[in-house]
The first five atom37 places (N, CA, C, CB, O) and aatype in JSON, in Angstrom:
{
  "aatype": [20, 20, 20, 20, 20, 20, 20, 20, 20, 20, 20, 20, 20, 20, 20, 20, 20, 20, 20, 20, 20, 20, 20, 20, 20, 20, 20, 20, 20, 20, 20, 20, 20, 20, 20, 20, 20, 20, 20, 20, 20, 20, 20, 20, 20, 20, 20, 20, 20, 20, 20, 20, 20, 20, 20, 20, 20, 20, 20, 20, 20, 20, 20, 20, 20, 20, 20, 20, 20, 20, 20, 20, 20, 20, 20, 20, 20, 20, 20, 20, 20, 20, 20, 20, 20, 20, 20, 20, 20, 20, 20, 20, 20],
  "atom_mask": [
    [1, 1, 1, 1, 1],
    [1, 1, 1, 1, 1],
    [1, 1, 1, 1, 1],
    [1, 1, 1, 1, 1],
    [1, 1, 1, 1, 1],
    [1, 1, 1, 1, 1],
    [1, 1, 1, 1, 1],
    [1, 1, 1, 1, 1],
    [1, 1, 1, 1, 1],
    [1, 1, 1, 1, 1],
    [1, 1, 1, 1, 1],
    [1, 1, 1, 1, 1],
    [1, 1, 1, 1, 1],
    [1, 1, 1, 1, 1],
    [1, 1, 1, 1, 1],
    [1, 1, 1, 1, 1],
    [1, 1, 1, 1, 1],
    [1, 1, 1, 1, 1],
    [1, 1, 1, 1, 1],
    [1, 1, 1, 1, 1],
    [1, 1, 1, 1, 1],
    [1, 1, 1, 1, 1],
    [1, 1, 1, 1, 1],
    [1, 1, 1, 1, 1],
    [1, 1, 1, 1, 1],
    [1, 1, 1, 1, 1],
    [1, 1, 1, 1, 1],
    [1, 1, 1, 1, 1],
    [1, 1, 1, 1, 1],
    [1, 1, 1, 1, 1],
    [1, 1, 1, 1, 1],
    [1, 1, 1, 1, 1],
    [1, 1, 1, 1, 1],
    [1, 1, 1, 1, 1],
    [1, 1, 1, 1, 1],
    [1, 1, 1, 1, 1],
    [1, 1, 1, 1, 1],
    [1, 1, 1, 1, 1],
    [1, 1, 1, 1, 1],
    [1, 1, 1, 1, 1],
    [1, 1, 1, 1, 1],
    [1, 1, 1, 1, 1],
    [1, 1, 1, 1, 1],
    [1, 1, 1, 1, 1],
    [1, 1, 1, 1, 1],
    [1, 1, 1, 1, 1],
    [1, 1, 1, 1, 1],
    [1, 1, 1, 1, 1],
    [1, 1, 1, 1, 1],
    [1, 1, 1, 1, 1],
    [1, 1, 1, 1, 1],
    [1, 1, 1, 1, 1],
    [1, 1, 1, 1, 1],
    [1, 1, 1, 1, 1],
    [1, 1, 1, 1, 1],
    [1, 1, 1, 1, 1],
    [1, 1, 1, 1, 1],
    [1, 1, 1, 1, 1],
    [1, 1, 1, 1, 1],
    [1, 1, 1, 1, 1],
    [1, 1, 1, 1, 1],
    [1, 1, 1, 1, 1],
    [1, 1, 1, 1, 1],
    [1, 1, 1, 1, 1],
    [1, 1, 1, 1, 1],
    [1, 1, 1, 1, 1],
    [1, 1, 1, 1, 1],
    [1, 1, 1, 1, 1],
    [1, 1, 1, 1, 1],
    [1, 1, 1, 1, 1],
    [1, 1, 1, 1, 1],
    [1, 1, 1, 1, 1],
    [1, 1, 1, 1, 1],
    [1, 1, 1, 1, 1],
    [1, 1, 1, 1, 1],
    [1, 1, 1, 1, 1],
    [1, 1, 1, 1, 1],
    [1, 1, 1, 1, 1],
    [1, 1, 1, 1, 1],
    [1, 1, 1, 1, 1],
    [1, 1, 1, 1, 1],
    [1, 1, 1, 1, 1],
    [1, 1, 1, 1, 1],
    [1, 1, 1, 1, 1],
    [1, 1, 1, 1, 1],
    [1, 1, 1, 1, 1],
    [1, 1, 1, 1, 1],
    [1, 1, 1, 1, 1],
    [1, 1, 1, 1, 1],
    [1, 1, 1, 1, 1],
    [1, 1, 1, 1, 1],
    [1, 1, 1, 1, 1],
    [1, 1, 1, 1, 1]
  ],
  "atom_positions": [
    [[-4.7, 20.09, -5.9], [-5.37, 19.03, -5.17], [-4.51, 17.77, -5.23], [-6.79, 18.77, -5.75], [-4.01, 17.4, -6.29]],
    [[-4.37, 17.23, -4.29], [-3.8, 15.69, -4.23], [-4.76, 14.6, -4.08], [-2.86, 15.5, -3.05], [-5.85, 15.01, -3.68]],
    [[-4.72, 13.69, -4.22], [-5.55, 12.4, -4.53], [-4.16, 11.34, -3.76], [-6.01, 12.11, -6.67], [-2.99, 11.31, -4.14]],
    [[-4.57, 10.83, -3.02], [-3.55, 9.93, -2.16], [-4.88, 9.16, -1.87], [-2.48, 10.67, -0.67], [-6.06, 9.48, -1.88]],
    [[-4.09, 7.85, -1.57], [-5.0, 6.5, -0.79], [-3.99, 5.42, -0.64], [-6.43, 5.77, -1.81], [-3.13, 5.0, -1.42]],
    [[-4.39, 4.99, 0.88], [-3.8, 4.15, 1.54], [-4.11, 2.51, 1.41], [-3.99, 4.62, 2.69], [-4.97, 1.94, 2.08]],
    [[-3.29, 1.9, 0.47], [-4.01, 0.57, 0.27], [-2.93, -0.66, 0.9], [-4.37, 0.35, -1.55], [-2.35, -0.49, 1.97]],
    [[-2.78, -1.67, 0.24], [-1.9, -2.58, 0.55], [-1.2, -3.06, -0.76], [-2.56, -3.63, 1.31], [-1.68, -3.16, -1.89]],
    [[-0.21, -3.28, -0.4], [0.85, -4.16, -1.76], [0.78, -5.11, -1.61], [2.32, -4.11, -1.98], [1.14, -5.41, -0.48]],
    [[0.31, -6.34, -2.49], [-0.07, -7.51, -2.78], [1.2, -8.84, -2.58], [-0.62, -7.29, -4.23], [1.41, -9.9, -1.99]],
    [[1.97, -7.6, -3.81], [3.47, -7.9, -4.37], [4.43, -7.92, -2.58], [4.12, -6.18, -5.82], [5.1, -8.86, -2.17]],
    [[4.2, -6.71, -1.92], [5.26, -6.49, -0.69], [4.57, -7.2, 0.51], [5.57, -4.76, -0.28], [5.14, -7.9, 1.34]],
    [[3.06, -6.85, 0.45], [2.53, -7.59, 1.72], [2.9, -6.31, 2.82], [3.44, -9.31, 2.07], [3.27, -6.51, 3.98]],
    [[2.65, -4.53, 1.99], [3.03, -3.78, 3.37], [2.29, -3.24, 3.08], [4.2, -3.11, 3.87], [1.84, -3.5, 1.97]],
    [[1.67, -2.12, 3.88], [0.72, -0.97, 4.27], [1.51, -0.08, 3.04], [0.78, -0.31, 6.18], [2.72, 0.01, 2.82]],
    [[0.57, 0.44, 2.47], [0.99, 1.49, 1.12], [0.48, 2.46, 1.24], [0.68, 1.18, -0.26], [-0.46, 2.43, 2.04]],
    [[0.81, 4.04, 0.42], [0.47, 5.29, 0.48], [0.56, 5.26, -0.89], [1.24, 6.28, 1.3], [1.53, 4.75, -1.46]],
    [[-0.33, 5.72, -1.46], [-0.21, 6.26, -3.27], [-0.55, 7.09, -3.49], [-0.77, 5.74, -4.34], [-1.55, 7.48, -2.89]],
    [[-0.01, 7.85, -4.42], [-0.29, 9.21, -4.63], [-0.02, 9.39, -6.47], [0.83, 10.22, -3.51], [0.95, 9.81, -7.1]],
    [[-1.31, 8.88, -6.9], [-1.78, 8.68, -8.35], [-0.76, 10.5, -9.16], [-4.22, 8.67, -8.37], [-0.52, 11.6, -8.68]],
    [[-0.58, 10.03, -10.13], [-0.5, 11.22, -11.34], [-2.0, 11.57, -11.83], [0.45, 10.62, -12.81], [-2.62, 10.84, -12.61]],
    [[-2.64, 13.1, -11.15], [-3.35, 13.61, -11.36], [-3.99, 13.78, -12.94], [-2.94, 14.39, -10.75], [-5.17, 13.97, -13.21]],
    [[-2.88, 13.65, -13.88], [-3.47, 13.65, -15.18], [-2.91, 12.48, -16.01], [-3.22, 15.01, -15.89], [-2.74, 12.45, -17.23]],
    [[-2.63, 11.45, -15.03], [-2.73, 10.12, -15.66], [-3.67, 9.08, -14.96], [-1.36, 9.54, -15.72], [-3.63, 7.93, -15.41]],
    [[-4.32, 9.27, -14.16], [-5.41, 7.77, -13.45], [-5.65, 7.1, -14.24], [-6.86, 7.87, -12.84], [-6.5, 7.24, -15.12]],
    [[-4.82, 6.12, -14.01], [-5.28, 4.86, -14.82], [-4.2, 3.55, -14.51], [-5.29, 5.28, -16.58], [-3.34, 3.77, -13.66]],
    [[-4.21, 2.29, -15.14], [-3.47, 1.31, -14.94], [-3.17, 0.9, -13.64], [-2.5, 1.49, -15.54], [-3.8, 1.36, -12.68]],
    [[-2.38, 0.18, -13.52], [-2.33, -0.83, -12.32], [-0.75, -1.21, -12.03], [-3.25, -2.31, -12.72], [-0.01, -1.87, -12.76]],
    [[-0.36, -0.41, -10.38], [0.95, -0.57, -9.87], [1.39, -1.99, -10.65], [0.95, -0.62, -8.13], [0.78, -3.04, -10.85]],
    [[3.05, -1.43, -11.07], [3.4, -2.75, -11.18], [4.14, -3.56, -9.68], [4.39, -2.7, -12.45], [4.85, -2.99, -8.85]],
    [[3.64, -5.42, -9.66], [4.06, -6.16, -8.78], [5.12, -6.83, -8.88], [3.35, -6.79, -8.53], [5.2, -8.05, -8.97]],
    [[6.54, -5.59, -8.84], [7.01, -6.93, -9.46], [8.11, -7.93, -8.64], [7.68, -6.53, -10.83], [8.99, -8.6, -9.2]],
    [[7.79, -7.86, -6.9], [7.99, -8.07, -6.09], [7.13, -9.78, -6.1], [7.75, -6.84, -5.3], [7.83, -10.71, -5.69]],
    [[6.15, -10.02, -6.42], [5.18, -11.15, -6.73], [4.71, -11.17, -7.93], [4.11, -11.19, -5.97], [3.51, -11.34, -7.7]],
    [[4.84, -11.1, -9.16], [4.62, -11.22, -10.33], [3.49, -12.07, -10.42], [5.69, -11.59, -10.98], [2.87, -12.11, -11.49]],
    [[3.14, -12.75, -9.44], [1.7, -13.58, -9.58], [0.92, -12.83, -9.75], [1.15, -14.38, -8.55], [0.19, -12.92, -10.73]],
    [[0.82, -11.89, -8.93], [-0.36, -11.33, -8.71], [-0.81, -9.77, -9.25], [-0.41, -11.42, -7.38], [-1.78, -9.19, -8.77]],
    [[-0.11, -9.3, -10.13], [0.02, -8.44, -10.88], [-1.6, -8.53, -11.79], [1.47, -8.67, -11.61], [-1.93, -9.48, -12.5]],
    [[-2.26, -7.53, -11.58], [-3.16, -7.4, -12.24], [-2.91, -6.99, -13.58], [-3.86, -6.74, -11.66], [-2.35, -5.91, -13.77]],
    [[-3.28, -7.77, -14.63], [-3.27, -7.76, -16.7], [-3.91, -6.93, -17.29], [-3.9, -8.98, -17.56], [-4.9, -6.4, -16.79]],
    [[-3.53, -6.7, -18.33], [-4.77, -5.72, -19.17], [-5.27, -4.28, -18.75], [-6.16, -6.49, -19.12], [-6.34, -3.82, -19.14]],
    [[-4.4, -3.64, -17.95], [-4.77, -2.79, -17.42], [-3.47, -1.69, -17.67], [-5.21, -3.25, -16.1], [-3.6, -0.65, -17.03]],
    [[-2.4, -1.77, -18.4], [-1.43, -0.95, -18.37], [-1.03, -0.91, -17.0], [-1.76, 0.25, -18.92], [-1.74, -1.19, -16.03]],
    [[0.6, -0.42, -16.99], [0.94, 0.37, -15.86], [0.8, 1.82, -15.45], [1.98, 0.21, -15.79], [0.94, 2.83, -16.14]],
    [[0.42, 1.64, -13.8], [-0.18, 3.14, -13.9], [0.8, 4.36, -13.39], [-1.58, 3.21, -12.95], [2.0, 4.36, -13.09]],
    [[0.37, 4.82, -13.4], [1.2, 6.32, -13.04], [1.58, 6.75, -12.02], [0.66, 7.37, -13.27], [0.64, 7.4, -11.55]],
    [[2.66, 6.78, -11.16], [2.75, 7.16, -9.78], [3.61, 8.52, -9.36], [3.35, 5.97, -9.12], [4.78, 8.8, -9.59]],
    [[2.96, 9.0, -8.92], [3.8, 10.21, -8.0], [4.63, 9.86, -6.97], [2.92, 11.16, -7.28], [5.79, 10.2, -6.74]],
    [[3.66, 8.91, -6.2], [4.73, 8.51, -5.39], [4.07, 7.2, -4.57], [5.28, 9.82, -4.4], [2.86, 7.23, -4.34]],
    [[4.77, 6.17, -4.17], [4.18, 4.9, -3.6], [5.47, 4.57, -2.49], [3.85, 3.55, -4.93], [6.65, 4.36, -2.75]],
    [[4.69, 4.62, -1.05], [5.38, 4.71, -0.44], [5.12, 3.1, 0.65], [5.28, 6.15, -0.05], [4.19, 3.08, 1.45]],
    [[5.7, 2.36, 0.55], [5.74, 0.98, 1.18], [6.26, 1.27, 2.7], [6.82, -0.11, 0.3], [7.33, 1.79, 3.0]],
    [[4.94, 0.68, 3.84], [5.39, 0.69, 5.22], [5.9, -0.22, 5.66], [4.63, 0.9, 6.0], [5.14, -0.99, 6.24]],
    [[7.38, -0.6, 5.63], [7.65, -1.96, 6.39], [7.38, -2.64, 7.29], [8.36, -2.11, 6.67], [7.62, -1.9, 8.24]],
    [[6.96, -3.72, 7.77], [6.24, -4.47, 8.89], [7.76, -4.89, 9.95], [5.2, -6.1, 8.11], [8.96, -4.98, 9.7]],
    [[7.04, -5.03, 11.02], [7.76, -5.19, 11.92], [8.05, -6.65, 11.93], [7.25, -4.64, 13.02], [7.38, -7.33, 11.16]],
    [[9.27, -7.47, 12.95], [9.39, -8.77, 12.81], [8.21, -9.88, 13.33], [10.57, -8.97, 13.4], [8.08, -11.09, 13.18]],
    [[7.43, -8.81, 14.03], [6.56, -9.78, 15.05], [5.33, -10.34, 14.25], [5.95, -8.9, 16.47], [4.77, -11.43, 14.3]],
    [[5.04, -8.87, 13.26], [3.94, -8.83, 12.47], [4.2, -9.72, 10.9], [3.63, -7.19, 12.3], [3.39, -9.99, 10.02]],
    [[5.64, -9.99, 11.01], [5.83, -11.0, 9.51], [5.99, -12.36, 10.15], [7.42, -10.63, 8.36], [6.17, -13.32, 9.41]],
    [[5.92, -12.6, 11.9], [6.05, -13.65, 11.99], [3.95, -14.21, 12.48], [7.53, -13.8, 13.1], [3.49, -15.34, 12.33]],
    [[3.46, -13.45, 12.82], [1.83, -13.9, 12.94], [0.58, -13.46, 12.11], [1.4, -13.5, 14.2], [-0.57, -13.89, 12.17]],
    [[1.28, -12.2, 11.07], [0.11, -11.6, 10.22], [0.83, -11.58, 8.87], [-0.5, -9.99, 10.73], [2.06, -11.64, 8.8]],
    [[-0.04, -11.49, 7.73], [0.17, -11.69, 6.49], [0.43, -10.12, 5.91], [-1.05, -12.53, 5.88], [1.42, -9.97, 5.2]],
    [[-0.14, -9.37, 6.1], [0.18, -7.73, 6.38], [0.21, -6.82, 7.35], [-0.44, -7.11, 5.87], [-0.24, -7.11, 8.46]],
    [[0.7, -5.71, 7.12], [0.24, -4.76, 8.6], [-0.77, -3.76, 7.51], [1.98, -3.59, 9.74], [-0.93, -3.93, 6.3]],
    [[-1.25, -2.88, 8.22], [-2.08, -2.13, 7.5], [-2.79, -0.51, 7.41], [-2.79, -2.82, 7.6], [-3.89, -0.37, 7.93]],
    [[-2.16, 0.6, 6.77], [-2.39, 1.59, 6.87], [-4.03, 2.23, 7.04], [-1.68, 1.88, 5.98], [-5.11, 2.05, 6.48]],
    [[-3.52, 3.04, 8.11], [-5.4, 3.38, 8.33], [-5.39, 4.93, 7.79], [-6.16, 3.31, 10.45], [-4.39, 5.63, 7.98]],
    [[-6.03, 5.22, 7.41], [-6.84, 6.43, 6.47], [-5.5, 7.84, 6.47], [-8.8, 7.1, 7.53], [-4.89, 8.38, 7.39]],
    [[-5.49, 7.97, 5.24], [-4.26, 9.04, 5.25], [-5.0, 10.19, 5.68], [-3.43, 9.34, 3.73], [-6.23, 10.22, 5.59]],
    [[-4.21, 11.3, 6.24], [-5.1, 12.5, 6.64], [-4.04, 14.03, 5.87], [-5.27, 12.51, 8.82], [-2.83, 14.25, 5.85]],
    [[-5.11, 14.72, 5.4], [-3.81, 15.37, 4.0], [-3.9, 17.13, 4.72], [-4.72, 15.25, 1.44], [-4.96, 17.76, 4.64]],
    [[-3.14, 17.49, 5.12], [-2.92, 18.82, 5.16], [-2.18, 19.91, 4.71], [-2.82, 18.9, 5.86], [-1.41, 19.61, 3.79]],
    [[-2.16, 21.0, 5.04], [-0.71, 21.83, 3.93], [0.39, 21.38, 3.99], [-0.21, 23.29, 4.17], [0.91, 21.27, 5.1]],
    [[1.06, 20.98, 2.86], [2.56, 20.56, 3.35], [3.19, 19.67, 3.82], [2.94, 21.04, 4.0], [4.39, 19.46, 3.98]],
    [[1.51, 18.68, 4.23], [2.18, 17.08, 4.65], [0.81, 16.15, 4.68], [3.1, 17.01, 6.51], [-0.36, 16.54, 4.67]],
    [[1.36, 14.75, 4.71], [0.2, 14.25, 4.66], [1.01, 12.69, 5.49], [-0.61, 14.26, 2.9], [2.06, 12.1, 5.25]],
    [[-0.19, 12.44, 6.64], [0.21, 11.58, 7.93], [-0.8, 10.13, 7.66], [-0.24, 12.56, 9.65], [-2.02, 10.27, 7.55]],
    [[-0.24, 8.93, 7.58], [-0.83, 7.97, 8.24], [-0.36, 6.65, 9.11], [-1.46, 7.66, 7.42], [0.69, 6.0, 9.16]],
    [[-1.39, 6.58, 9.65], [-1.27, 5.45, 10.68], [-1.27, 4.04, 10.29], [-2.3, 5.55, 11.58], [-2.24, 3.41, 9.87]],
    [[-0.03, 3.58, 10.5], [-0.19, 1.92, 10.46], [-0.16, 1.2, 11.54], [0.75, 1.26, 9.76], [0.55, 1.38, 12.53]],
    [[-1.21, 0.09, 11.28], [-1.33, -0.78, 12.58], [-0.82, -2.28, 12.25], [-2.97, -0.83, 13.14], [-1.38, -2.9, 11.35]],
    [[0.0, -2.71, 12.81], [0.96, -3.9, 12.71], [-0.23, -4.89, 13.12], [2.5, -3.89, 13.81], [-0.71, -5.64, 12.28]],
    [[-0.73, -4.84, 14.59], [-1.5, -5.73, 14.99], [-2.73, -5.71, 14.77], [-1.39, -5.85, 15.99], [-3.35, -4.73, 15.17]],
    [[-3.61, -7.0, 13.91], [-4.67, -7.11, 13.86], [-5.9, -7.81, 15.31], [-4.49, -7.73, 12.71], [-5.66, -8.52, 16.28]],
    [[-6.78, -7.37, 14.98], [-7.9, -7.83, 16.01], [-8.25, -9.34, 15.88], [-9.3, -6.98, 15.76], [-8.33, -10.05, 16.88]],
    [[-8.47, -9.87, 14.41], [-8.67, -10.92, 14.56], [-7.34, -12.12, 14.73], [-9.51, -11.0, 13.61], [-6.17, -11.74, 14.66]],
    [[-7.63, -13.36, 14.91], [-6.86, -14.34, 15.13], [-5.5, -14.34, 14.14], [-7.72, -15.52, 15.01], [-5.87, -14.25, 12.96]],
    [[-4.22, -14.4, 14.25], [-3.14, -14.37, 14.04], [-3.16, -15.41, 12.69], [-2.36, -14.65, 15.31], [-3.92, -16.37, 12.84]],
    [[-2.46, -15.35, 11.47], [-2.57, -15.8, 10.45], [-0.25, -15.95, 10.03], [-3.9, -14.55, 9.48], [0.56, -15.07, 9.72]],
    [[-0.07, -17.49, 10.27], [1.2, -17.45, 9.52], [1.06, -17.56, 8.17], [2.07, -18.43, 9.89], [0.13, -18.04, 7.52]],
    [[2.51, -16.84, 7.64], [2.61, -16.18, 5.99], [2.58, -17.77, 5.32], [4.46, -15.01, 5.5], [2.63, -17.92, 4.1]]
  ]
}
């Protein structure tokens, strides 16, 4: 079984894919791209694999992230969609 989820990097500001160590869940990616914002007290956690979606130029010049929509996991691969452009009103970094 895989356990993957599509969140955001705080630290990168990109659409993320994670894919936890099944017999380690626990702790908290390290940020060390933004060290502010690195969540404490929580150990570092375990990764199989963390895969950062780079944003396009348009989307680092009017949105603060782009943002991965729901991973979908099948034999042998696992697909998701990122959407650069948001619905609501445009936000500079």
């Amino acid at each position: 079984m895989i356990i993957c989820s599509n969140c955001l990097s705080n630290g990168y500001r990109h659409a993320t894919l994670l894919v936890p160590d099944p017999d380690h869940v626990s702790g908290a990616s390290a940020e060390s791209a933004r060290p502010e914002v690195q969540i404490h007290n929580m150990g570092i956690g375990k990764e199989k694999l963390r895969l950062l979606f780079p944003r396009s130029d348009l989307n680092k010049d009017l949105y603060l992230y782009n943002e991965g929509l729901g991973p979908v996991v099948s034999p042998g691969r696992i697909q998701i969609d990122v959407r650069a452009k948001f619905t609501e009103s445009p936000v500079r970094n």
